[in-house]
CHARMM-style PDB file with segment names, atoms N, HN, CA, C and O in Angstrom:
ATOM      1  N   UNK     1     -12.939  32.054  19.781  1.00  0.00      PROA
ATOM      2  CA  UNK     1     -13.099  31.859  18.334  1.00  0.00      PROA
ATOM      3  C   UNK     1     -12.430  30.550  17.891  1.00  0.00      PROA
ATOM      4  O   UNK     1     -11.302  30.244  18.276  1.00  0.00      PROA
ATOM      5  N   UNK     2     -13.199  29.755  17.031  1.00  0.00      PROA
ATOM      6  HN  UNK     2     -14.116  30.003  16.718  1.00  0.00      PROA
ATOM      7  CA  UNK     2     -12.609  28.840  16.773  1.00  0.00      PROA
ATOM      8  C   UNK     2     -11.720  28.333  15.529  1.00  0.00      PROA
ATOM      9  O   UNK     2     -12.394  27.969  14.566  1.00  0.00      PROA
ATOM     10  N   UNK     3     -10.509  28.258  15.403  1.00  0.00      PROA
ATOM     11  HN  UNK     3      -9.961  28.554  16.186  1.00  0.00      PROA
ATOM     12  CA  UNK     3      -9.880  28.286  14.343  1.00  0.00      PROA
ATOM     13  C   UNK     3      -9.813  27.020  12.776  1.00  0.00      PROA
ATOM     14  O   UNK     3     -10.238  25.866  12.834  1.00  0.00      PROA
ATOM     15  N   UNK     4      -9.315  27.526  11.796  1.00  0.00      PROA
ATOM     16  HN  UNK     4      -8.970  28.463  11.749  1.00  0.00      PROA
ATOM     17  CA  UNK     4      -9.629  26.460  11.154  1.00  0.00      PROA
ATOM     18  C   UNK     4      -8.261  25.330  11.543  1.00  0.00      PROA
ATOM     19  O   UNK     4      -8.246  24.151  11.188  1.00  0.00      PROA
ATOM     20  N   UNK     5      -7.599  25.743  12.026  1.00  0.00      PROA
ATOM     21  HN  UNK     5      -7.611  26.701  12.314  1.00  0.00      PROA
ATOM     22  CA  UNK     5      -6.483  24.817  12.337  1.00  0.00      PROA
ATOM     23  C   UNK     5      -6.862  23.700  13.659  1.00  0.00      PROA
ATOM     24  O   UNK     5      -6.533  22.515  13.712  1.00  0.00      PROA
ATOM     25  N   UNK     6      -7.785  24.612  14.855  1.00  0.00      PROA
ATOM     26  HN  UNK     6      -8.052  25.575  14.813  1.00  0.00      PROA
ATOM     27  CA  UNK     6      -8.390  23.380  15.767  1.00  0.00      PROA
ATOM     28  C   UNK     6      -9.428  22.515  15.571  1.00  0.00      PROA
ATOM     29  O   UNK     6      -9.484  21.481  16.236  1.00  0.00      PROA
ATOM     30  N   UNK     7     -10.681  22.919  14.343  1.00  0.00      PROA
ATOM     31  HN  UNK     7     -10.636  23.759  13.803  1.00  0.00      PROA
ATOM     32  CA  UNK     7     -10.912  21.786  13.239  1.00  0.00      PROA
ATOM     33  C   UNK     7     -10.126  20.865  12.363  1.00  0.00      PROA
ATOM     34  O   UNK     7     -10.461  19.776  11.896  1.00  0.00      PROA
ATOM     35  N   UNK     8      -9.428  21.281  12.285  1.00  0.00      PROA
ATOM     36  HN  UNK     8      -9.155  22.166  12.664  1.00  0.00      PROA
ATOM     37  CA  UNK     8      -8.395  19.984  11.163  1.00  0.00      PROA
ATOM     38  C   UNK     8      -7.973  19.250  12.403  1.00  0.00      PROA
ATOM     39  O   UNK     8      -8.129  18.037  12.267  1.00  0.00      PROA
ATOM     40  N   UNK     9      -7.539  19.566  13.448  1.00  0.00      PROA
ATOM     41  HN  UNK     9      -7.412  20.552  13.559  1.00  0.00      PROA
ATOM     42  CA  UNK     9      -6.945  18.755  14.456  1.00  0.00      PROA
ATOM     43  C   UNK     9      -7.835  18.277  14.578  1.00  0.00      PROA
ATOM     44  O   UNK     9      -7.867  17.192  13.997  1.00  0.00      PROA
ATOM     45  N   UNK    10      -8.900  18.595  15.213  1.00  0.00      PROA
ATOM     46  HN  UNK    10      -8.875  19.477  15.685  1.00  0.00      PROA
ATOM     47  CA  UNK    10     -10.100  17.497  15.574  1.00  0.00      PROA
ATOM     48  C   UNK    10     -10.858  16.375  14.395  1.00  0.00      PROA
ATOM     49  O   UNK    10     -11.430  15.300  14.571  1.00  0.00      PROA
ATOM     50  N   UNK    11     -10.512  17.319  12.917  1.00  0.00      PROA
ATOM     51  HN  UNK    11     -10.047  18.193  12.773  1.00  0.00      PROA
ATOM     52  CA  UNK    11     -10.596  15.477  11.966  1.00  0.00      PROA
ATOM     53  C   UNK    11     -10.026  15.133  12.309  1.00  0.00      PROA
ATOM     54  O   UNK    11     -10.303  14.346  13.215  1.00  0.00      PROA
ATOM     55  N   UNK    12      -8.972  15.307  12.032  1.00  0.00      PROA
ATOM     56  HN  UNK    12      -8.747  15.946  11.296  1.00  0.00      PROA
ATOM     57  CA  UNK    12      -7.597  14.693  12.085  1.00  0.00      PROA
ATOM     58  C   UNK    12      -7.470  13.615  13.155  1.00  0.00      PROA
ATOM     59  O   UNK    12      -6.615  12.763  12.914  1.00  0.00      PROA
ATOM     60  N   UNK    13      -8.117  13.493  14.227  1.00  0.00      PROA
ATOM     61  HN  UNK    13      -8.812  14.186  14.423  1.00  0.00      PROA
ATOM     62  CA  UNK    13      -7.971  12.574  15.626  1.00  0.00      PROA
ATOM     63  C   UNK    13      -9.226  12.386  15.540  1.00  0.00      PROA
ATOM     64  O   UNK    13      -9.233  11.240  15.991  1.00  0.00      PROA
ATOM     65  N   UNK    14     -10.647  12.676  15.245  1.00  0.00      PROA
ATOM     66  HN  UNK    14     -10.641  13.607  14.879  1.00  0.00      PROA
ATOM     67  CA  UNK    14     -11.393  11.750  14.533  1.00  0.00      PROA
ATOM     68  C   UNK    14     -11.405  10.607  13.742  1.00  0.00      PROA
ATOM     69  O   UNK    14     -11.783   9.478  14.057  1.00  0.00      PROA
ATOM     70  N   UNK    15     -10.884  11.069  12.514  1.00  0.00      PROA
ATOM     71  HN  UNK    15     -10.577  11.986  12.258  1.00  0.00      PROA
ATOM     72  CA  UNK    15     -10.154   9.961  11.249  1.00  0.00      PROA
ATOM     73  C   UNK    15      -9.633   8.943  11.870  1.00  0.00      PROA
ATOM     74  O   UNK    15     -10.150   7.826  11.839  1.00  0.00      PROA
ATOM     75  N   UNK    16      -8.078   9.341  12.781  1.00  0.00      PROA
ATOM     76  HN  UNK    16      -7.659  10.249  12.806  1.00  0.00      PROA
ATOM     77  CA  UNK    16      -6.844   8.251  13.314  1.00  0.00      PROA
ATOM     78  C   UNK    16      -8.124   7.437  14.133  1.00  0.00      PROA
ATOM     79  O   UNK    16      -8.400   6.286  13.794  1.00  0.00      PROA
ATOM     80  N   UNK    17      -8.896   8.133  15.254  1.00  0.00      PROA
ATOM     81  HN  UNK    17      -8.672   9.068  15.529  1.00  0.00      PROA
ATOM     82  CA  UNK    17      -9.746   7.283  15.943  1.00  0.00      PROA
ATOM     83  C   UNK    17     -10.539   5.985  15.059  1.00  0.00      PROA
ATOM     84  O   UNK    17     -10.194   4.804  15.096  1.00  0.00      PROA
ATOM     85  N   UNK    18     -11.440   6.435  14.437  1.00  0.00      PROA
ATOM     86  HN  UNK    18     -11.720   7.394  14.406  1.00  0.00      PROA
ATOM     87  CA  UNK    18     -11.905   5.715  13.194  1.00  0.00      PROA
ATOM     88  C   UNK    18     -11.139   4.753  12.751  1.00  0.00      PROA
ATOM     89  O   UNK    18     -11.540   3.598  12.610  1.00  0.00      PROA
ATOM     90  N   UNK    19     -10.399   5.000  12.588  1.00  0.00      PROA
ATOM     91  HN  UNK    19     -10.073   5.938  12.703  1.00  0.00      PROA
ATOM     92  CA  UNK    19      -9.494   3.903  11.874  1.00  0.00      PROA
ATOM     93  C   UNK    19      -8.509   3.673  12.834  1.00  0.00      PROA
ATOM     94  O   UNK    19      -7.365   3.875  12.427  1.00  0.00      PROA
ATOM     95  N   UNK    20      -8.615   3.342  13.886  1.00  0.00      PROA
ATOM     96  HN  UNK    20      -9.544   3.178  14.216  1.00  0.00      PROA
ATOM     97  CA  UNK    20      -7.856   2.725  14.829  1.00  0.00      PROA
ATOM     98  C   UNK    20      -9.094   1.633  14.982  1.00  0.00      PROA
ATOM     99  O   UNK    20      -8.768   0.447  15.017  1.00  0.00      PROA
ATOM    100  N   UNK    21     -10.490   1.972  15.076  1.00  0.00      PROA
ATOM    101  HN  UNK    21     -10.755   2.936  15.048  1.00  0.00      PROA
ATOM    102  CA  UNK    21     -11.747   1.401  15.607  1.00  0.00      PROA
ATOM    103  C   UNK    21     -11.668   0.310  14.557  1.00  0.00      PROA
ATOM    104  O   UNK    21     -11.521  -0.882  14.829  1.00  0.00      PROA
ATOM    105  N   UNK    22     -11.786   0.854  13.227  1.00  0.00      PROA
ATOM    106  HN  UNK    22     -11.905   1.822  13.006  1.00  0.00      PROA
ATOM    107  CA  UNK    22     -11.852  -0.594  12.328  1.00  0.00      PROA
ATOM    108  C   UNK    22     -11.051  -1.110  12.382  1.00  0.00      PROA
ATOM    109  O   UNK    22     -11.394  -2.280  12.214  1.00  0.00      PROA
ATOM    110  N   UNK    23      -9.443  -1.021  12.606  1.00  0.00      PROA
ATOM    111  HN  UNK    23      -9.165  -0.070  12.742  1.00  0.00      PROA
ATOM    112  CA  UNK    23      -8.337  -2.175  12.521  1.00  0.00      PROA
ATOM    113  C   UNK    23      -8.711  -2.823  14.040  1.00  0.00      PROA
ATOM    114  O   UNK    23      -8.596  -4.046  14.113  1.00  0.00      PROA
ATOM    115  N   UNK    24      -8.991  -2.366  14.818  1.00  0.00      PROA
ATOM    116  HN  UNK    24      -9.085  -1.373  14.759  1.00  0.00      PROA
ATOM    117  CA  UNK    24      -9.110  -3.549  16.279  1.00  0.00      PROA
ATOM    118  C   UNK    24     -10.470  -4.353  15.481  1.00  0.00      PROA
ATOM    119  O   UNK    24     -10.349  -5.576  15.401  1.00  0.00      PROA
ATOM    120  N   UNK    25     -11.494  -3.862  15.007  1.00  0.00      PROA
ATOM    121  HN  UNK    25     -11.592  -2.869  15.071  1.00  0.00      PROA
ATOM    122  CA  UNK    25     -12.410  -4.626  14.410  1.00  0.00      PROA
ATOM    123  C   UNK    25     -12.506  -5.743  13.522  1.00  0.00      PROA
ATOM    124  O   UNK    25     -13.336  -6.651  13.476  1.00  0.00      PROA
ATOM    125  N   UNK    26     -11.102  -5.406  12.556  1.00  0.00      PROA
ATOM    126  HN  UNK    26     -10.428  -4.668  12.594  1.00  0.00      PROA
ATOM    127  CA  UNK    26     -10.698  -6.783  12.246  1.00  0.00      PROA
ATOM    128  C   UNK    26      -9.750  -7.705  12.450  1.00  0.00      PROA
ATOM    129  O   UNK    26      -9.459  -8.693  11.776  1.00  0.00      PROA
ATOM    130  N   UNK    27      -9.162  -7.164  13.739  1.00  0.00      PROA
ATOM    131  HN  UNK    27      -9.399  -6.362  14.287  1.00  0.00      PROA
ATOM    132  CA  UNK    27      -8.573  -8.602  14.258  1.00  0.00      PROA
ATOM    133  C   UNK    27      -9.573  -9.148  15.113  1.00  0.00      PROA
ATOM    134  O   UNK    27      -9.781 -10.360  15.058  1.00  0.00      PROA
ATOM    135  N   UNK    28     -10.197  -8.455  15.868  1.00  0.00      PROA
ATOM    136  HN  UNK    28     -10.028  -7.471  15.913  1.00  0.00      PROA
ATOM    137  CA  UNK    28     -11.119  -9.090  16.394  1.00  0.00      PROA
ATOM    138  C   UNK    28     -11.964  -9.665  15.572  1.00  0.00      PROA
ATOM    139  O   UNK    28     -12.218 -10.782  16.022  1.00  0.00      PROA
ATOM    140  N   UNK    29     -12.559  -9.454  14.537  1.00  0.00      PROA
ATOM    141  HN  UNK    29     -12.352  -8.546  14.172  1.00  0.00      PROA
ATOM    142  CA  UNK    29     -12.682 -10.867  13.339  1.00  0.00      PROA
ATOM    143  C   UNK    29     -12.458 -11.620  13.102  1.00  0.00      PROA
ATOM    144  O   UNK    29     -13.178 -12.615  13.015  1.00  0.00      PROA
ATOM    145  N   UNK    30     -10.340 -11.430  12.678  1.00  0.00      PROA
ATOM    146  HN  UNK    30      -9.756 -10.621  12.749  1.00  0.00      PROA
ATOM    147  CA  UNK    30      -9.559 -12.320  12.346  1.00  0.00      PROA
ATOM    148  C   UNK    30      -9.406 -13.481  13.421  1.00  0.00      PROA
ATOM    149  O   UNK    30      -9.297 -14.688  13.207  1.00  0.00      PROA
ATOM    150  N   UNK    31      -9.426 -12.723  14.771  1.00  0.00      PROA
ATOM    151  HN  UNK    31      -9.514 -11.742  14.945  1.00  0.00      PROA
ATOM    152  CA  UNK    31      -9.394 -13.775  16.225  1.00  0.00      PROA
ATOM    153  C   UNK    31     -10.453 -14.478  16.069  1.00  0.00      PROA
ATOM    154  O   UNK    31     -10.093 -15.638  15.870  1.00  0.00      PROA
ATOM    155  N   UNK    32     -11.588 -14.387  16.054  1.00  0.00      PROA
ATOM    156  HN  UNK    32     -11.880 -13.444  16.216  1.00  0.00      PROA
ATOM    157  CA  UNK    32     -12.943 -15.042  15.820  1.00  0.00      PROA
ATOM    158  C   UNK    32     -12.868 -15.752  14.662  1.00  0.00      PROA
ATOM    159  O   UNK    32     -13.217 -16.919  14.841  1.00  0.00      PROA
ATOM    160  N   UNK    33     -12.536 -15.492  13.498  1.00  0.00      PROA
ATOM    161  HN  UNK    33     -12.254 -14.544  13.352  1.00  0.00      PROA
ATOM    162  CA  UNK    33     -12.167 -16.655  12.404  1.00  0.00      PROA
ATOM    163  C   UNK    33     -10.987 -18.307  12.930  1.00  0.00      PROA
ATOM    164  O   UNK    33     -11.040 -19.529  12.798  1.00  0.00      PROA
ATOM    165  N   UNK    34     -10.072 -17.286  13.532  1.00  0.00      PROA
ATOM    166  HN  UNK    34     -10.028 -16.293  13.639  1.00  0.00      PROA
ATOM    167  CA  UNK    34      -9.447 -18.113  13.819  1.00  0.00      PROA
ATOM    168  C   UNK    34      -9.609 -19.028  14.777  1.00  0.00      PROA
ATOM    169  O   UNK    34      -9.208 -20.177  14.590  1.00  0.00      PROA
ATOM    170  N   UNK    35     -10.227 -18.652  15.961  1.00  0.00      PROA
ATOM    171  HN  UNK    35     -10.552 -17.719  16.113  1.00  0.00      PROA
ATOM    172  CA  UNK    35     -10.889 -19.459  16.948  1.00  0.00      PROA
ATOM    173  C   UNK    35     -11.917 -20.449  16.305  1.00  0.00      PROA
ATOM    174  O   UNK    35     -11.892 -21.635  16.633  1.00  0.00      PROA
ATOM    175  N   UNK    36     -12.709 -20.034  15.503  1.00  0.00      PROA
ATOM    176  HN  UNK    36     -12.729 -19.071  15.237  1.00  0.00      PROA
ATOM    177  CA  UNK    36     -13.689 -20.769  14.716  1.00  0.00      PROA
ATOM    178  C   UNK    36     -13.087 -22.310  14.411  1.00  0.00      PROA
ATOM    179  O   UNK    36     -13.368 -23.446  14.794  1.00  0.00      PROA
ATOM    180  N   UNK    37     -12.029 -21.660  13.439  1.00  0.00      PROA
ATOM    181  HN  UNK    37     -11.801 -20.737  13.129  1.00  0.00      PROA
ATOM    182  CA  UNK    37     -11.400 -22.890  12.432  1.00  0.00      PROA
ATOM    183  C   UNK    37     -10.603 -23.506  13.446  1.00  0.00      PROA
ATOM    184  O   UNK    37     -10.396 -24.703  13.248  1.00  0.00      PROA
ATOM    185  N   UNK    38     -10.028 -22.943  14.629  1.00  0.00      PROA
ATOM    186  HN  UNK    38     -10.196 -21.971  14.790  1.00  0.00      PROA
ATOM    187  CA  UNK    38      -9.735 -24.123  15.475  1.00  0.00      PROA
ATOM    188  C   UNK    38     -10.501 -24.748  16.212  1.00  0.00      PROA
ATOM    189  O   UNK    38     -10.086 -25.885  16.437  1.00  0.00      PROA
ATOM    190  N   UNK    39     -11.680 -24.439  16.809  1.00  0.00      PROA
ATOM    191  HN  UNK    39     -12.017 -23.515  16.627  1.00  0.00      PROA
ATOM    192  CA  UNK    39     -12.940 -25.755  17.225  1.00  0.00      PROA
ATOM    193  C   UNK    39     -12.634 -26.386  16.172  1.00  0.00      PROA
ATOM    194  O   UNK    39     -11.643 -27.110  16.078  1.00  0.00      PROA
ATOM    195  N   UNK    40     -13.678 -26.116  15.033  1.00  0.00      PROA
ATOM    196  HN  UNK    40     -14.483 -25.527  15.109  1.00  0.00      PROA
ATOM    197  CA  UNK    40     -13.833 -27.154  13.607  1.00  0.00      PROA
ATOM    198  C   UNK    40     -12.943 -28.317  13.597  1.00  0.00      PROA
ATOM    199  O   UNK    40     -13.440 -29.426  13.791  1.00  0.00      PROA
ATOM    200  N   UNK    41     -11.596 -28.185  13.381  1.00  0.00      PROA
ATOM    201  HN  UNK    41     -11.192 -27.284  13.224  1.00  0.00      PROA
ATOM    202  CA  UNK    41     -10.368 -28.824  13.407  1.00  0.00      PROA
ATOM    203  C   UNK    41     -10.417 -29.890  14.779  1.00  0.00      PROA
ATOM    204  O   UNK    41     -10.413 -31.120  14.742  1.00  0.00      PROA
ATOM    205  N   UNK    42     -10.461 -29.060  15.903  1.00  0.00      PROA
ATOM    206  HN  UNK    42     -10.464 -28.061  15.933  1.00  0.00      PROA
ATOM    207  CA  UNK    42     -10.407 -30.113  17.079  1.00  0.00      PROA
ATOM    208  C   UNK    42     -12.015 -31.030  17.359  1.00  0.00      PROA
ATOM    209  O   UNK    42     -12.224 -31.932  18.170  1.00  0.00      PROA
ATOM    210  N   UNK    43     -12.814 -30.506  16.527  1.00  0.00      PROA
ATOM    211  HN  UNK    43     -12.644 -29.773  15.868  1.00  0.00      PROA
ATOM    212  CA  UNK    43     -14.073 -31.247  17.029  1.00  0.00      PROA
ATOM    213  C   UNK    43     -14.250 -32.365  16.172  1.00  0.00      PROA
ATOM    214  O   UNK    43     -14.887 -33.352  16.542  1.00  0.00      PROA
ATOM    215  N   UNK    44     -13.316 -32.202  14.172  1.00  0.00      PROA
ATOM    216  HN  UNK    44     -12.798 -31.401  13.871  1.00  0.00      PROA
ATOM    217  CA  UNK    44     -12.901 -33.393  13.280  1.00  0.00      PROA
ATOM    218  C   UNK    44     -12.084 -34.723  14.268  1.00  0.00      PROA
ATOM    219  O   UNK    44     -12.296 -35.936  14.288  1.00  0.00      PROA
ATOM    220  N   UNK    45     -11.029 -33.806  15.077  1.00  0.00      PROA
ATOM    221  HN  UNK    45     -10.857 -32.821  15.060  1.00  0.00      PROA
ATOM    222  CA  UNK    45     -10.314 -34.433  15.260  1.00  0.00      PROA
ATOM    223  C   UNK    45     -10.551 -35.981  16.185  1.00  0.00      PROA
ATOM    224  O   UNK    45     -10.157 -37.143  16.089  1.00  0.00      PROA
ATOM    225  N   UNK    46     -11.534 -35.093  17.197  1.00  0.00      PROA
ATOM    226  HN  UNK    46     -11.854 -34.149  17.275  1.00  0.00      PROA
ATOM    227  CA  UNK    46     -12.378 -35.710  17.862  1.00  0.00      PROA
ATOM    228  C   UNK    46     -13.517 -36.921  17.396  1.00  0.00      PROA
ATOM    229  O   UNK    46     -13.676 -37.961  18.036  1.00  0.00      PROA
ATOM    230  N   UNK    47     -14.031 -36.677  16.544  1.00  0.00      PROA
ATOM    231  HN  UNK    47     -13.902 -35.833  16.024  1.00  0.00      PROA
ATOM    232  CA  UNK    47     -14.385 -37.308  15.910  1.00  0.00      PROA
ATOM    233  C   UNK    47     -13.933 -38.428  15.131  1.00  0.00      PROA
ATOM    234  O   UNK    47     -14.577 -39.467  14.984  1.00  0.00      PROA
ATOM    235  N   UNK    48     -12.884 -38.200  14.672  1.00  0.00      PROA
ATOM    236  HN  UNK    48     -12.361 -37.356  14.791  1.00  0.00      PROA
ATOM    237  CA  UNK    48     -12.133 -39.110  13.935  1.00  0.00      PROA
ATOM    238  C   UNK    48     -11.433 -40.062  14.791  1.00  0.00      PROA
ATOM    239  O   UNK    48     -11.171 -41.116  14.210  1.00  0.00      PROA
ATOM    240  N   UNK    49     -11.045 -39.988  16.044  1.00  0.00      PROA
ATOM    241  HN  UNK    49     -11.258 -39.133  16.516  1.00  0.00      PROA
ATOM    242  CA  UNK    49     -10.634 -40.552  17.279  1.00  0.00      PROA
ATOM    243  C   UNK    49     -12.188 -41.961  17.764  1.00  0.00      PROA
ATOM    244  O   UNK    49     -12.414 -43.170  17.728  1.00  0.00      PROA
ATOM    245  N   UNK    50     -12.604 -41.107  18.025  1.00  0.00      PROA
ATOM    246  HN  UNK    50     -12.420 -40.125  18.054  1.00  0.00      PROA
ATOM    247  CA  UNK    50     -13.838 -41.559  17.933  1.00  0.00      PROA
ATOM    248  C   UNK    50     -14.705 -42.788  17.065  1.00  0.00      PROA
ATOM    249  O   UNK    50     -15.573 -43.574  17.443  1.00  0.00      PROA
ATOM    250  N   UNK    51     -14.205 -42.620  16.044  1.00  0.00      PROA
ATOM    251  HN  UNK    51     -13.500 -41.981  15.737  1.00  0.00      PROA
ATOM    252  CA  UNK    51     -14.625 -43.663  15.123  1.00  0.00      PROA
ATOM    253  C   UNK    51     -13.671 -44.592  14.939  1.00  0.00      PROA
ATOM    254  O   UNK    51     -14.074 -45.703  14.592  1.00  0.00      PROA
ATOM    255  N   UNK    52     -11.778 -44.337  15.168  1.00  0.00      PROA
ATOM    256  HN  UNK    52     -11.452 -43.435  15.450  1.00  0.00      PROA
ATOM    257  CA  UNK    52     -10.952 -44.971  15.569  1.00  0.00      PROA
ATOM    258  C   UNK    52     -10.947 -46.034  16.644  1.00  0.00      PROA
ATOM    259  O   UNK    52     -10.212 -47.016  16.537  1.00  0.00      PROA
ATOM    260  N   UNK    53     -11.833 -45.843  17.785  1.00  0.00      PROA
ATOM    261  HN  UNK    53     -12.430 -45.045  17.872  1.00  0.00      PROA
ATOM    262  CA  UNK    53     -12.244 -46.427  19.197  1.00  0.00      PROA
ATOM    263  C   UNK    53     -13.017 -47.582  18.472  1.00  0.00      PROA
ATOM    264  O   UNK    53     -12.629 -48.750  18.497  1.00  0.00      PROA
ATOM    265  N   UNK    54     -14.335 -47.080  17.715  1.00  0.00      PROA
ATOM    266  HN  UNK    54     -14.650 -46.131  17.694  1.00  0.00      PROA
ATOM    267  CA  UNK    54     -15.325 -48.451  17.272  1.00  0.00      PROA
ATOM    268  C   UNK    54     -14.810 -49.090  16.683  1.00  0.00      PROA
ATOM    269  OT1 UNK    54     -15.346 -50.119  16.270  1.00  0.00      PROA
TER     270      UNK     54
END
């Protein structure tokens, strides 16, 4: 028989799961933003070197 107390446990570690899933989801965002804006930055930089040379 299944109780209402081993349903609440199982939201309950559903939910935490869930929302363990979206916080890795947005750093892994935040990492990907951030990786982003550092190409951008080094490919200006590059560039600007670059036109420094001519």
């Amino acid at each position: 028989m299944i109780s209402i107390t081993d349903v609440l446990v199982t939201i309950a570690a559903v939910a935490i799961i869930n929302e363990a899933n979206i916080m890795t989801a947005t750093v892994i965002q935040n990492m990907a933003t951030t990786t982003t804006s550092a190409n951008v930055k080094v490919e200006a930089s590059s560039q600007a070197f670059s036109q420094v040379d001519l």
